[in-house]
C-alpha positions in Angstrom: 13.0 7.5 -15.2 13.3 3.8 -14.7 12.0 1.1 -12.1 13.7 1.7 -8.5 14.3 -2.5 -8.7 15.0 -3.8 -5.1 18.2 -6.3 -4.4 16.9 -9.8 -3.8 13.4 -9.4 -5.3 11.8 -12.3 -7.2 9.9 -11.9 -10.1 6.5 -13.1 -11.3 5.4 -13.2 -15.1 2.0 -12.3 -15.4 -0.2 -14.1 -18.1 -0.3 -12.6 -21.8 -2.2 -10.7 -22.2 -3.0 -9.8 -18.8 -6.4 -7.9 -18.9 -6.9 -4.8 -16.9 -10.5 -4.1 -15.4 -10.8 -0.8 -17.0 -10.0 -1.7 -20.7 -6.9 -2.6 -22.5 -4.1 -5.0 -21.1 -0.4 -5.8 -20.8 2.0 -7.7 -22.2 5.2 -9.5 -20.8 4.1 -7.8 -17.6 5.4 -9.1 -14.0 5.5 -8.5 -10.6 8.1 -8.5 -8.5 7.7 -10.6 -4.4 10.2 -11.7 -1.7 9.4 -14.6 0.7 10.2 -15.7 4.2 10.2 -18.6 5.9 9.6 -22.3 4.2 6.1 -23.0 2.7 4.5 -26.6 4.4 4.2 -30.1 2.2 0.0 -28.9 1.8 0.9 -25.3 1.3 -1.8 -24.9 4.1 0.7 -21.9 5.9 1.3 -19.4 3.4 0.4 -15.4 4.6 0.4 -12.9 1.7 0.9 -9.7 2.8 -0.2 -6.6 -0.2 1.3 -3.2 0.5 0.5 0.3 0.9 1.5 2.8 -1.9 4.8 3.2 -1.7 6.3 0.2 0.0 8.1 -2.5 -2.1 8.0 -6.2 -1.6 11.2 -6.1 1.0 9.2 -6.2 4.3 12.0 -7.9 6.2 15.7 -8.7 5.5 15.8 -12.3 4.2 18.4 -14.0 2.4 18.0 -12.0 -1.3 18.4 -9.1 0.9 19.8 -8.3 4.3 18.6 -4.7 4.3 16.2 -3.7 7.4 12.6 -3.6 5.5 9.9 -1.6 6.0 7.9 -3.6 8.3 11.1 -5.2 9.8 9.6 -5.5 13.4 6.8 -7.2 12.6 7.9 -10.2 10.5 10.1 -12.9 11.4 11.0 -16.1 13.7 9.4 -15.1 16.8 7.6 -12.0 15.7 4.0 -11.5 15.3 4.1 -12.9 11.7 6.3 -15.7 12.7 8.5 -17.2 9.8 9.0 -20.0 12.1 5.5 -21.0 11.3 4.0 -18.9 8.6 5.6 -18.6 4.7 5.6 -14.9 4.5 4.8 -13.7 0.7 4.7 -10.0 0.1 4.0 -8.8 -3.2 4.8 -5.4 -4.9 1.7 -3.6 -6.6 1.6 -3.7 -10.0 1.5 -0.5 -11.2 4.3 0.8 -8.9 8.1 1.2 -9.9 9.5 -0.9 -7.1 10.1 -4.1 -9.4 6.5 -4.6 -10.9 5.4 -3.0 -14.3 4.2 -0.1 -14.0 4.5 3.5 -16.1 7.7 3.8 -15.4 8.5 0.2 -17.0 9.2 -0.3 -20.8 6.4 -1.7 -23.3 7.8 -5.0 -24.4 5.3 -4.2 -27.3 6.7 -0.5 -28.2 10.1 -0.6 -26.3 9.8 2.7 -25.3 9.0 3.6 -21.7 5.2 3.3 -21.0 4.4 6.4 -19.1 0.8 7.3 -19.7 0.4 4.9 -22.2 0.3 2.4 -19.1 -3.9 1.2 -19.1 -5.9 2.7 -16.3 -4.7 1.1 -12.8 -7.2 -0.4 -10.8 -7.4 -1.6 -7.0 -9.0 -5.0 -8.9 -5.6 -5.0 -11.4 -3.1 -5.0 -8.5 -5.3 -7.7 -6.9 -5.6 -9.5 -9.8 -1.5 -9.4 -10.4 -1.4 -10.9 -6.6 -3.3 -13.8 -7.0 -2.0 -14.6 -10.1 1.8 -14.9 -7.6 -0.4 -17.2 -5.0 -1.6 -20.1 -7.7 2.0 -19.7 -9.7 3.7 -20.3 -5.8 1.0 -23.2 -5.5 -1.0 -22.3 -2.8 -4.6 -22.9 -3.2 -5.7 -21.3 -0.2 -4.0 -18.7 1.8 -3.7 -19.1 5.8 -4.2 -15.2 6.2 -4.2 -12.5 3.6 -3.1 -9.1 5.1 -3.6 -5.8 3.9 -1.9 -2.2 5.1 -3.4 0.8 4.0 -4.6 0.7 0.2 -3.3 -2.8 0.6 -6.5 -3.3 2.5 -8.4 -2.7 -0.6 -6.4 -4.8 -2.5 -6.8 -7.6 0.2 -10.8 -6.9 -0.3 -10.6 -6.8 -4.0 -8.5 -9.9 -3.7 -10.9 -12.0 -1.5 -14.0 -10.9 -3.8 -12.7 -11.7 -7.2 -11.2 -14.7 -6.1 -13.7 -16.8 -4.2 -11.9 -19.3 -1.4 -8.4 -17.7 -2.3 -8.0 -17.1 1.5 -9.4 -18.6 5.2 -9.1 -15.4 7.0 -7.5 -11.9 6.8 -6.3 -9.0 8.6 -7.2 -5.9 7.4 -5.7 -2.9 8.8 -6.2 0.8 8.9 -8.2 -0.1 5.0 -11.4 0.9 3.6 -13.7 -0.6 1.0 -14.5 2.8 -0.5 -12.4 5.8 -1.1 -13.5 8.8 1.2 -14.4 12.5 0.0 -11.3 13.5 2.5 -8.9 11.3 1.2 -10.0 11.9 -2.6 -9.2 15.5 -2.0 -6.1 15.2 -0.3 -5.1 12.8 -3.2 -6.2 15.2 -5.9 -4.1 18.1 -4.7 -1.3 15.6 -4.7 -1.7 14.5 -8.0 -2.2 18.1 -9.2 1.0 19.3 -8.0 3.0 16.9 -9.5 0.9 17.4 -12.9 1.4 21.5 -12.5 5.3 21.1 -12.1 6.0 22.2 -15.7 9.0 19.6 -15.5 5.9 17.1 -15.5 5.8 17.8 -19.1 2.2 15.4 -19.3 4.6 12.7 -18.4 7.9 13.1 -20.5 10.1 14.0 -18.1 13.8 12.5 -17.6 16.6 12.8 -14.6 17.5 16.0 -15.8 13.8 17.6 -16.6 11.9 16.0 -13.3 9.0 17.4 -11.7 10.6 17.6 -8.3 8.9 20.3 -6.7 5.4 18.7 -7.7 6.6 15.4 -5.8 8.1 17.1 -3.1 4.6 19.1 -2.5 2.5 15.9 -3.3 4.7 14.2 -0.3 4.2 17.1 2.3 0.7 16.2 1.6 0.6 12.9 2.3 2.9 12.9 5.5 0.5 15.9 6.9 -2.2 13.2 6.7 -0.3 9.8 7.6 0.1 11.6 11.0 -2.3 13.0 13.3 -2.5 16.6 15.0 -1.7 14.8 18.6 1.4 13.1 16.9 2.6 16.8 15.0 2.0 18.6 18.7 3.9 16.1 20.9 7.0 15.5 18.5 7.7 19.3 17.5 4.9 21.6 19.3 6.2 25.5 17.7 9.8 24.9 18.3 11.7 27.0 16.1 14.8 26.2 14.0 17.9 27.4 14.8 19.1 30.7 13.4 21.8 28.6 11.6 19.6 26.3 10.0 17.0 28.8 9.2 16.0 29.4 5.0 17.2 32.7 3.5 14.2 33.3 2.1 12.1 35.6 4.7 8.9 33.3 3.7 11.0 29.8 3.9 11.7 27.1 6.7 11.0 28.6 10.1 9.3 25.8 12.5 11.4 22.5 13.0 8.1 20.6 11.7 8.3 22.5 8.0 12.0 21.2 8.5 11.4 17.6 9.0 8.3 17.6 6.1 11.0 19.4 3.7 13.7 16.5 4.2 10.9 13.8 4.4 9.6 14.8 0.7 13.8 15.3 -0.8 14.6 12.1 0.8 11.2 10.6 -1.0 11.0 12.5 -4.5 14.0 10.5 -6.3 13.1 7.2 -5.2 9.3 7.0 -6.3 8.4 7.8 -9.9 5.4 10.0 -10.4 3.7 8.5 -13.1 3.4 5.7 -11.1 2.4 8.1 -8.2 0.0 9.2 -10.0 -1.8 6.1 -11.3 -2.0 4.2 -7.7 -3.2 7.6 -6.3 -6.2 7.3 -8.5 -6.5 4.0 -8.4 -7.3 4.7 -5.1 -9.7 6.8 -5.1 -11.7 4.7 -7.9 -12.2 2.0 -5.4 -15.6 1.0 -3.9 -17.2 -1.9 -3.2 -20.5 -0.7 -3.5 -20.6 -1.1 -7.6 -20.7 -4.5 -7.0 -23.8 -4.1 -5.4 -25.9 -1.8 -6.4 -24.8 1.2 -4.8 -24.1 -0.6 -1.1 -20.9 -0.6 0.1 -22.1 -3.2 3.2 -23.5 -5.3 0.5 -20.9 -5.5 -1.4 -18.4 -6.3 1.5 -21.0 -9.3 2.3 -20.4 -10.6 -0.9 -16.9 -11.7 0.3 -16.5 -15.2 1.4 -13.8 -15.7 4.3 -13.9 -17.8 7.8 -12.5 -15.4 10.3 -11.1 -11.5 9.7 -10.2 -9.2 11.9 -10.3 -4.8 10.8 -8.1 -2.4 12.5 -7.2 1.1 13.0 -5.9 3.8 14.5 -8.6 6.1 16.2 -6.9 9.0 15.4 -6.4 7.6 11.8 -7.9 11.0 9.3 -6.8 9.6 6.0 -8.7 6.0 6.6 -10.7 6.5 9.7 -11.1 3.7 12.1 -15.1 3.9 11.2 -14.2 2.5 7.8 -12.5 -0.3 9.7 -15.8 -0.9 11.7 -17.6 -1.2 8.3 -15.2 -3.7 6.9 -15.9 -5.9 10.1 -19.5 -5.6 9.9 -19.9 -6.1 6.4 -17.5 -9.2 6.6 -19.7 -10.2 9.7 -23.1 -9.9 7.2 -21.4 -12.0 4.9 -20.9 -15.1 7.5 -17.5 -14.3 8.5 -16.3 -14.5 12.3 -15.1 -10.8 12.2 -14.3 -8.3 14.7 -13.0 -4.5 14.3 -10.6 -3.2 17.4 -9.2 0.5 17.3 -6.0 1.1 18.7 -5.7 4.6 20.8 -2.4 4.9 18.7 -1.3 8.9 18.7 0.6 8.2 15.2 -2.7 8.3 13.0 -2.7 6.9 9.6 0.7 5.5 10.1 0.4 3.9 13.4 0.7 0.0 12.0 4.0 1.5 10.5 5.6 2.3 14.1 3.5 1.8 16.4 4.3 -2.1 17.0 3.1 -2.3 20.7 0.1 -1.9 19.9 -0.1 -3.5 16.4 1.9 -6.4 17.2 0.0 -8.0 20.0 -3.4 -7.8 17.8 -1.9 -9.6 14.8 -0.5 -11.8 16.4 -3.4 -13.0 18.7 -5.3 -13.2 15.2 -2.5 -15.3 13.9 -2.6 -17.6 17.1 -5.9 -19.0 16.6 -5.7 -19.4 13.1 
């Protein structure tokens, strides 16, 4: 397997060596990051936005790349993140195969594919990797940093380890800790992709690929990016019809098995696991709280920003809008003008992926002001 490199993308070199936070570091590592919009004389208007797990640095079509991106309706000249006004930077994770080095990248050391050779993956890497894009773009400060999902841990990591690096941010449906919940749900991912005996502990190819491990670790992770209101109002226990229906007397059945089954095919070839793997767990190694002593609100205070604004879905399971509140309170401890607002979205954990009516209007009110 190889990086899945997006058309248009830009590319970042990261220093050498670039150290990693828990041991070892890389070399002729980069990171790859579109733009929108036109940065001002001071630099005073740039918003960096760090992704969820999956996404890649195409938010929006721009000129690299006309394709629709994944967050499509909320970026550009008179949406909420208006290019008109704002220089739109979003960065893909290092770590991930979507243009950045990541497992599935070669070793410009070994040239040989890394794999599991890649060093542990940290939340505090990936942020690390992003600032690093900021000070080579020449921005000292950052308007707004946003962060989606475990890009809202990023964005914290981000804001603690680099002191000043933004004025205010917009953190939404993120946590400063992994929770027990999503730390199990992750596991069984991660297991099921390690149990495909196609996994072969990493050494697998186009041919050998550990497709029904990724297409289980997917189901997963849909089941949880949506809540039960959202599963019960789009397919309730509608049946398939008898046409479509698996030969297997134990197969598809229920239009919802149906859609998760195309979901994960349509997902498995286009994400390496390896890297699936290593941002998973960087996940759930996350917490604020070892930076002070065991208190997650303390630690949160320790980051220095002007104004923030936390928020989530209520019916959000896999980062529950409580872990929003935190982030707004513990900003607030820290001197920050923060506020938390939950959205009665139906879509759960996903919600800032499609629910734009709601979504929209908040970030762009934040944005207003700033």
């Amino acid at each position: 397997m190889s990086e899945f490199i997006p058309p248009g993308s830009l590319y970042h070199l990261l220093p050498s060596p670039f150290p990693m936070k828990r041991g070892g570091s890389l070399q002729g590592a980069h990171v790859a990051y579109e733009t929108w919009g036109r940065l001002d004389a001071d630099a005073g208007n740039a918003v960096l936005i760090v992704t969820g797990l999956s996404p890649n640095a195409h938010a929006a079509a721009n000129a690299g790349n006309p394709e629709t991106g994944w967050w499509e309706a909320m970026i550009g000249a008179g949406k909420p993140i208006d290019t008109d006004r704002w220089f739109v930077i979003c960065v893909n994770s290092l770590g991930s195969c979507k243009g950045s080095t990541g497992p599935a990248s070669i070793d410009t050391v070994t040239g040989a594919l890394y794999r599991l050779d890649f060093p542990e993956l940290s939340i505090e890497d990936i942020a690390d990797a992003a600032a690093d894009v900021v000070r080579a773009l020449g921005i000292g400060q950052l308007a707004c940093l946003i962060g989606n999902s475990m890009g809202g841990m990023t964005a914290l990591a981000l804001l603690l380890r680099h002191p000043g690096i933004a004025r205010s941010h917009i953190n939404i449906s993120g946590s400063a800790q992994a929770l027990p919940f999503s730390i199990a749900i992750r596991s069984l991912q991660r297991e099921a992709i390690r149990l495909d005996p196609n996994w072969n502990g990493g050494h697998y190819d186009e041919q050998r690929y550990p497709e029904s491990g990724m297409r289980m670790a997917r189901k997963l992770g849909v089941i949880t990016y949506r809540s039960a209101l959202e599963w019960d109002g789009r397919f309730g226990r509608v049946r398939l019809d008898s046409d479509q229906t698996d030969e297997d007397p134990f197969g598809l059945e229920f239009q919802v098995e149906s859609y998760l089954e195309g979901h994960a095919r349509r997902f498995v070839r286009f994400f390496d696991p390896n890297c699936y793997l290593y941002l998973s767990r960087s996940m759930d190694w996350f917490d604020l709280a070892e930076y002070a002593d065991g208190d997650v609100m303390a630690g949160l205070a320790l980051i220095t920003v002007e104004r923030a604004l936390a928020i989530g879905a209520n019916t959000d399971i896999l980062f529950p809008v409580q872990q929003q509140q935190q982030i707004a309170d513990g900003l607030r401890a820290g001197g920050a003008d923060a506020q938390f607002l939950g959205l009665d979205s139906p879509q759960g954990h996903d919600a800032f992926l499609v629910d734009f009516a709601r979504f929209g209007p908040a970030i762009r009110g934040f944005l207003d002001l700033s």
